[in-house]
C-alpha positions in Angstrom: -37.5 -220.3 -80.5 -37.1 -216.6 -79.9 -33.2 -215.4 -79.2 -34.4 -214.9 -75.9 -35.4 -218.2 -75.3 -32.4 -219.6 -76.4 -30.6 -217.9 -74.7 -32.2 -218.4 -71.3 -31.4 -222.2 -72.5 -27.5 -222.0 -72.8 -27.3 -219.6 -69.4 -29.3 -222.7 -67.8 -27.4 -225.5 -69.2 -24.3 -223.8 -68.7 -23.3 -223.6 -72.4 -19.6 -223.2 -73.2 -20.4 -222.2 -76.7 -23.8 -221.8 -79.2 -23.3 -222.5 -82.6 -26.2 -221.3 -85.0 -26.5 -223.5 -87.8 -29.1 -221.6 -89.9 -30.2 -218.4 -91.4 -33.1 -217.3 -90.0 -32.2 -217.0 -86.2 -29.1 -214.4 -87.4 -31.9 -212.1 -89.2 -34.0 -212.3 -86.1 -30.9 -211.5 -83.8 -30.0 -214.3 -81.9 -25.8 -213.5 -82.0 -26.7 -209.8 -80.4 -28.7 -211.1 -77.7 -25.9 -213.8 -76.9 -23.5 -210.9 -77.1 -25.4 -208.3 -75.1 -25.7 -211.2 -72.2 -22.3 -211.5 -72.7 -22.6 -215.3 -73.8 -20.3 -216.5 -76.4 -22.3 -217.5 -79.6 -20.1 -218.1 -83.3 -22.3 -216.4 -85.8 -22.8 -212.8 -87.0 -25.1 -210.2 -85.4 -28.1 -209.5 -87.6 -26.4 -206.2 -89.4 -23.9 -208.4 -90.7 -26.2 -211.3 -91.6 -28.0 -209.4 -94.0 -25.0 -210.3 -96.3 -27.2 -213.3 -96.9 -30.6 -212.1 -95.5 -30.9 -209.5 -97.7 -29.5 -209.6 -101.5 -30.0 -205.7 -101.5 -28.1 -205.0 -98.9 -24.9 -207.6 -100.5 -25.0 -205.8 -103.5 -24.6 -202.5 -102.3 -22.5 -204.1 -99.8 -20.3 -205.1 -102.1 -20.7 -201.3 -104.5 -19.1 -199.7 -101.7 -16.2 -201.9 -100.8 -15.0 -202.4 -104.3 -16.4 -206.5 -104.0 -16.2 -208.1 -107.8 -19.9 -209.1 -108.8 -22.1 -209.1 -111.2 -23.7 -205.8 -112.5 -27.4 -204.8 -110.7 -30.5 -202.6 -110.4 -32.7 -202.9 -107.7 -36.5 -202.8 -108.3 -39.0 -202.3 -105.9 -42.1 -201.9 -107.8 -43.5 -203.8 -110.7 -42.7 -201.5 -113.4 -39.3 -200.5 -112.4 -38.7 -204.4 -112.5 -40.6 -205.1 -115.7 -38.3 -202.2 -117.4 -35.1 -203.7 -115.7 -35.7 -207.0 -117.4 -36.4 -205.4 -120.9 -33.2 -206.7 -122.2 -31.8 -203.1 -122.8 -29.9 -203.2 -119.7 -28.4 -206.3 -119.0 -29.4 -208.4 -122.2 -30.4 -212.3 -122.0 -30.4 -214.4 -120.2 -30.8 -211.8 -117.1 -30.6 -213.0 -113.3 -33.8 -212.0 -111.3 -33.7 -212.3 -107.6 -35.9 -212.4 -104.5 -34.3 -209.5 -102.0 -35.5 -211.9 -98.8 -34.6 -215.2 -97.5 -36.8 -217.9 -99.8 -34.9 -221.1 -98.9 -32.4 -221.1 -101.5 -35.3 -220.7 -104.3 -35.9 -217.2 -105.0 -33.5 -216.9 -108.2 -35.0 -217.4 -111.5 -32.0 -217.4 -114.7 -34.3 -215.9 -117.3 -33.8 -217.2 -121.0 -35.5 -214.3 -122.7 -38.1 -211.4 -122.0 -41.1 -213.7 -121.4 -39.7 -215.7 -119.2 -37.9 -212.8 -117.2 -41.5 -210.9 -117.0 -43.1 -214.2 -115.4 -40.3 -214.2 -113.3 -41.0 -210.7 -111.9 -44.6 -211.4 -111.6 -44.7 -214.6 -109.9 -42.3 -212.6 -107.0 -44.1 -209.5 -107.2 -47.9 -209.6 -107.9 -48.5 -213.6 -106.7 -45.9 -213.4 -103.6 -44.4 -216.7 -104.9 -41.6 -215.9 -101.6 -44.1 -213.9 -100.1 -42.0 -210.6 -98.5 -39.0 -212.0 -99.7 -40.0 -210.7 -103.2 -41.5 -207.3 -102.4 -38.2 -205.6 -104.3 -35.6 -207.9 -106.6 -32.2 -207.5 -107.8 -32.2 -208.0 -111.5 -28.5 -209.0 -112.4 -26.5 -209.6 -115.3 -25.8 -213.4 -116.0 -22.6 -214.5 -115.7 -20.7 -216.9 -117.0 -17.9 -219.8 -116.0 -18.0 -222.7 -113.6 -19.0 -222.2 -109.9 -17.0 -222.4 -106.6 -18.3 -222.2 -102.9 -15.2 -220.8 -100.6 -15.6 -221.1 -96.9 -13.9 -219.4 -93.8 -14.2 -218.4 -90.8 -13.7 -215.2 -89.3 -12.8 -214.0 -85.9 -14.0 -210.1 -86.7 -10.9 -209.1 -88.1 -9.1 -212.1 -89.5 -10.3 -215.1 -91.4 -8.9 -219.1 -92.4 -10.1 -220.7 -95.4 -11.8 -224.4 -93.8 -12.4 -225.6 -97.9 -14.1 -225.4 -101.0 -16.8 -227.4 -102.8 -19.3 -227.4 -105.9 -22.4 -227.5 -105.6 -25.2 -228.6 -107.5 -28.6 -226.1 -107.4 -31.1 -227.8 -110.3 -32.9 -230.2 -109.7 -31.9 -232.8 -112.6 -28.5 -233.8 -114.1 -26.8 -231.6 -116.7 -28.1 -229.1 -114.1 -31.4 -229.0 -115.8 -34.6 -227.8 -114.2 -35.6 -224.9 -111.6 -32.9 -224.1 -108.9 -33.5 -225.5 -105.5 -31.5 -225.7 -101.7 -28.9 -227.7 -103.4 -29.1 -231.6 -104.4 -25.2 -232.7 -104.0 -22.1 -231.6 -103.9 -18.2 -232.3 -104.2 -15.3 -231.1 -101.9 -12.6 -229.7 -102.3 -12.9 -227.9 -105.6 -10.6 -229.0 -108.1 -11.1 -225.6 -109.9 -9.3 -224.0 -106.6 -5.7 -223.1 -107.1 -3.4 -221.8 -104.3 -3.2 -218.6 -106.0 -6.7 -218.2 -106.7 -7.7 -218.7 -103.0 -4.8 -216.1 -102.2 -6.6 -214.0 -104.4 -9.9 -214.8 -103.2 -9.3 -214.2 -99.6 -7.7 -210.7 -100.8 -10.2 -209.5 -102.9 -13.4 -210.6 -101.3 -12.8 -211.6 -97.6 -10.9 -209.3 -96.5 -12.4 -206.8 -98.0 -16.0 -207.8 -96.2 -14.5 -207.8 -93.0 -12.5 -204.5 -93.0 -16.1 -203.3 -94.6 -18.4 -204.7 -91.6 -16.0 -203.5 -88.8 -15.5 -200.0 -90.4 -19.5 -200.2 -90.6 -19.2 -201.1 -87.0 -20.4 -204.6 -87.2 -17.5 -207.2 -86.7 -18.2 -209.9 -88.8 -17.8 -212.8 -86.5 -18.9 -216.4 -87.8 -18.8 -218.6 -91.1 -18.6 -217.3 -94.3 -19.7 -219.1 -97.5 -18.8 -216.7 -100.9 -20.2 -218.3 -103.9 -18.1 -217.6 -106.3 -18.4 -217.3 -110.3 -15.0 -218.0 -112.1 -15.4 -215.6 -114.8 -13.0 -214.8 -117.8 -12.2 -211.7 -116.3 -11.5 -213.0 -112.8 -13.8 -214.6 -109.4 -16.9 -212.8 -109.2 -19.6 -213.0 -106.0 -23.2 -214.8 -107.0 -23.6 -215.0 -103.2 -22.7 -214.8 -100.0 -24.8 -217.1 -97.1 -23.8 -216.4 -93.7 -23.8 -220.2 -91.5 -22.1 -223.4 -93.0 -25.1 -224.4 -95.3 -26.0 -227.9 -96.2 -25.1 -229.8 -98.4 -22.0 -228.1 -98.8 -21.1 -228.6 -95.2 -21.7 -232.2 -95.5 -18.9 -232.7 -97.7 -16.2 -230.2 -96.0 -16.9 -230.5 -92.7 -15.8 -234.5 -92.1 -12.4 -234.0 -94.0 -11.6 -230.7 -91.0 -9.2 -232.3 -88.8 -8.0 -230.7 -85.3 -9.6 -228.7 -83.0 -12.5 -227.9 -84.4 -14.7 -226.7 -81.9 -11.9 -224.7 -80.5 -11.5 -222.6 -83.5 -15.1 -221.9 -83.3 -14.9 -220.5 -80.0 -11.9 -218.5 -80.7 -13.0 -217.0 -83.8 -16.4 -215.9 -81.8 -14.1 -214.6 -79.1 -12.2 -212.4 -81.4 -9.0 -214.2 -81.2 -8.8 -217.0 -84.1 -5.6 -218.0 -85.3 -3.9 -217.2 -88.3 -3.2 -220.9 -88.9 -5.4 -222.9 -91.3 -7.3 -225.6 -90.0 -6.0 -228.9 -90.9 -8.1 -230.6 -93.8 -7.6 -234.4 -94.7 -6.4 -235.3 -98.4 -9.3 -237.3 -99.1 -12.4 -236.6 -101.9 -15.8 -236.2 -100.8 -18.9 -236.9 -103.0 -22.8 -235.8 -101.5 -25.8 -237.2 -103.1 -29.2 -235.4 -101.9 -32.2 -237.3 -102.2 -35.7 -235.3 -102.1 -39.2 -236.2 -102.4 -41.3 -236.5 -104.9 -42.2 -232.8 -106.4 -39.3 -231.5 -104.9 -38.7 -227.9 -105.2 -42.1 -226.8 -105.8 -43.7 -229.4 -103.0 -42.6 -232.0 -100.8 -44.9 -235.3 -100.7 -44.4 -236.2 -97.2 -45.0 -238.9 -94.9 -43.4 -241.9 -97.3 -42.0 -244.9 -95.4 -38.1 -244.8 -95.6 -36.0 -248.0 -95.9 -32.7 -249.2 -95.9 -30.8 -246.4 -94.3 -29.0 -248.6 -91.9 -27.7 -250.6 -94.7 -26.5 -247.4 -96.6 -24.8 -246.2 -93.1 -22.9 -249.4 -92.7 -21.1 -249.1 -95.6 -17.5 -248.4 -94.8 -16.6 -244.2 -96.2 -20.2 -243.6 -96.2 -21.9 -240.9 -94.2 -25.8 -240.3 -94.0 -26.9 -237.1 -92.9 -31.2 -237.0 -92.2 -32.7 -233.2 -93.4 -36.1 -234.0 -93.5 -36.9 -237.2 -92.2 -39.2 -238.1 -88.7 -39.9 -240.7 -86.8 -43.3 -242.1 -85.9 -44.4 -245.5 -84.7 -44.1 -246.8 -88.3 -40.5 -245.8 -88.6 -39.0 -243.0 -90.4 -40.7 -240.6 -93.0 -40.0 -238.5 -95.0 -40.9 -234.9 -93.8 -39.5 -232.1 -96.3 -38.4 -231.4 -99.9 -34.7 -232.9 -99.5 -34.8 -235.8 -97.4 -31.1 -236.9 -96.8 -27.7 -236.2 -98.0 -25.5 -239.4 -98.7 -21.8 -238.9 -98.2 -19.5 -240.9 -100.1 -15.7 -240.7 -98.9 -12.7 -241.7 -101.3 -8.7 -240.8 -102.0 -10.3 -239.9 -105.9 -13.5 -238.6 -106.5 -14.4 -241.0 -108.8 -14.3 -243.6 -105.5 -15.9 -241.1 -103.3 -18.7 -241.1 -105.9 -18.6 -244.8 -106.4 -19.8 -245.4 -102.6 -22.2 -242.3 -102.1 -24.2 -243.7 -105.4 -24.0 -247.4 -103.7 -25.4 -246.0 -101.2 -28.1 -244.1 -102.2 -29.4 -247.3 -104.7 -29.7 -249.3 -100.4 -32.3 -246.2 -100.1 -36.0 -246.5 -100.8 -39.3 -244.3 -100.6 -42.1 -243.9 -102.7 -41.1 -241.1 -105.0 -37.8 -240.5 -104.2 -35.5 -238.7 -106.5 -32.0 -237.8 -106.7 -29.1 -236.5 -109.3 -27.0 -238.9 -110.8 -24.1 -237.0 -111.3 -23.2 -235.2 -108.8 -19.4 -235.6 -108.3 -18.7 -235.8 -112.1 -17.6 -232.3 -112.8 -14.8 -233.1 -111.2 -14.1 -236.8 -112.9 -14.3 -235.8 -116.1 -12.5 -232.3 -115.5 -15.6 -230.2 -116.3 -15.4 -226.3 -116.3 -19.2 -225.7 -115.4 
């Protein structure tokens, strides 16, 4: 639906509060048609959502307000990308990314020169993302174990709600090509008091004082992925709405008023408190289709899921799934996420996995080890 049509929806329905959920309504404007109306929305106006909409715009987001991340050029033809993966810039492996919005698939970690070239021809000349790879941002790679950080943020102030890790290949030991993400653990173990203090002070704040002296009050969610490098946090990425399957593991352990804060922060007048967060473990298992990230085989008969949903700590939340007169299908590339709840991680992963095995569709695949970076006290 166009921003217009939704919002002709909440002024009819009498909506206290819209809350936009993904990406792609942001880049096409929906909070500054809310806001114009004078409607209240919780979500950033399209300037400020091309933190995630846009990777060129992050980075030199980020070059002007002083932001740790990784080291860039920006190409926007097919030589100057070809001579930006050479290796005498940034060595190997180098990072090559899709500029535009390509589902959480338009990052390739090249091993060597070969592989970066194919790389920046499958974005470039065959439109693998279609726009989204008219110009990349070739990176340096770096290393350490990854964090996702999460706040909201009222314009001017901001409250961490959590942190998780997620899981972006498709296969354990993350092995394979990247996808939308296939599990994930909250909170981080990896997330110290002071490195959130830190965190909040050298990256939040920083994007909001940025945005507002850019005149665009960042108003919304605000998920940093975070590299924790031996010189300190770095940004990989910043996404602009509480993406799945992150959320799916933070969001149940929130405790309070959460729709509350939501509407304050979009009003401009959040709290400095932190929301409230239960000291329990979550585990996520996602389980995708059959040739899952590159297709999705759809329209497989799915069974068992009221059996996995009766379990007691177990939460089942449906991505691509639909119903028809035969019962429930699948109907995209990651079909659920299975939440398993625990006070360790090692039970929270206990019951998403028992679970997940109650689950069944032709070609259905799923990690097997998602939660175990945490068990085993993994640093990647």
């Amino acid at each position: 639906m166009a921003p217009a049509d939704v919002l002709q929806v909440a002024v009819n329905e009498q909506v206290d509060l819209t809350v936009v959920g993904p990406e792609a309504p942001l880049d096409r404007g929906m909070a500054d048609a809310f806001q114009k109306a004078g409607r209240p929305l919780f979500g950033p106006v399209r300037a400020a959502a091309q933190l995630e909409c846009s990777k060129v715009f992050a980075k030199r987001f980020m070059q002007r307000h002083g932001i740790p991340t990784a080291r860039f050029a920006i190409a926007d033809s097919l030589e100057s990308a070809l001579d930006a993966v050479s290796g005498s810039g940034f060595g190997f492996p180098v990072v090559v990314k899709a500029d535009g919005l390509a589902a959480g698939k338009g990052v390739v970690v090249a091993a060597d020169r070969a592989e970066a070239e194919a790389a920046v021809r499958a974005m470039m000349e065959d439109r693998q993302f279609g726009a989204a790879g008219a110009t990349l941002v070739i990176e340096e790679c770096m290393t350490g174990p990854e964090v996702s950080f999460f706040v909201l943020a009222d314009g001017t102030r901001a409250v961490p709600i959590g942190t998780a890790q997620d899981h972006k290949r498709i296969f354990d030991d993350d092995r394979g090509p990247n996808t939308g993400g296939m599990g994930a653990f909250a909170p981080s173990p990896l997330m110290t008091p002071e490195l959130s203090s830190q965190v909040m002070r050298e990256v939040v704040q920083p994007v909001l004082s940025g945005m507002a002296a850019e005149g665009h009050a960042y108003r919304g969610f605000l998920y940093v992925g975070l590299m924790l490098t031996s010189v300190g946090p770095r940004v990989i990425e910043f996404n602009v709405r509480f993406g799945d399957p992150e959320a799916q593991v933070v969001l149940p352990a929130i405790e309070g008023r959460f729709a509350k804060a939501l509407l304050d922060a979009a009003g401009g007048h959040l709290g400095d408190a932190p929301l409230v967060m239960r000291p329990e473990c979550l585990v996520g298992v996602t389980v995708a289709s059959a040739g899952y990230p590159a297709r999705a085989d759809n329209g497989r008969v799915i069974q068992g899921l009221d059996r996995a949903a009766a379990l007691a700590d177990v939460l089942v939340f449906h991505a691509g799934t639909k119903a028809t007169p035969g019962g429930l299908v699948t109907a995209g590339g990651r079909v659920l996420t299975v939440v398993g709840r625990g006070e360790t991680y090692a039970a929270a992963m206990q019951r998403a996995y028992d679970a997940v095995t109650m689950v069944e569709f032709e070609g259905m695949q799923y990690r097997g080890d998602i939660g175990r970076k945490a068990i085993v006290g993994a640093t990647q």
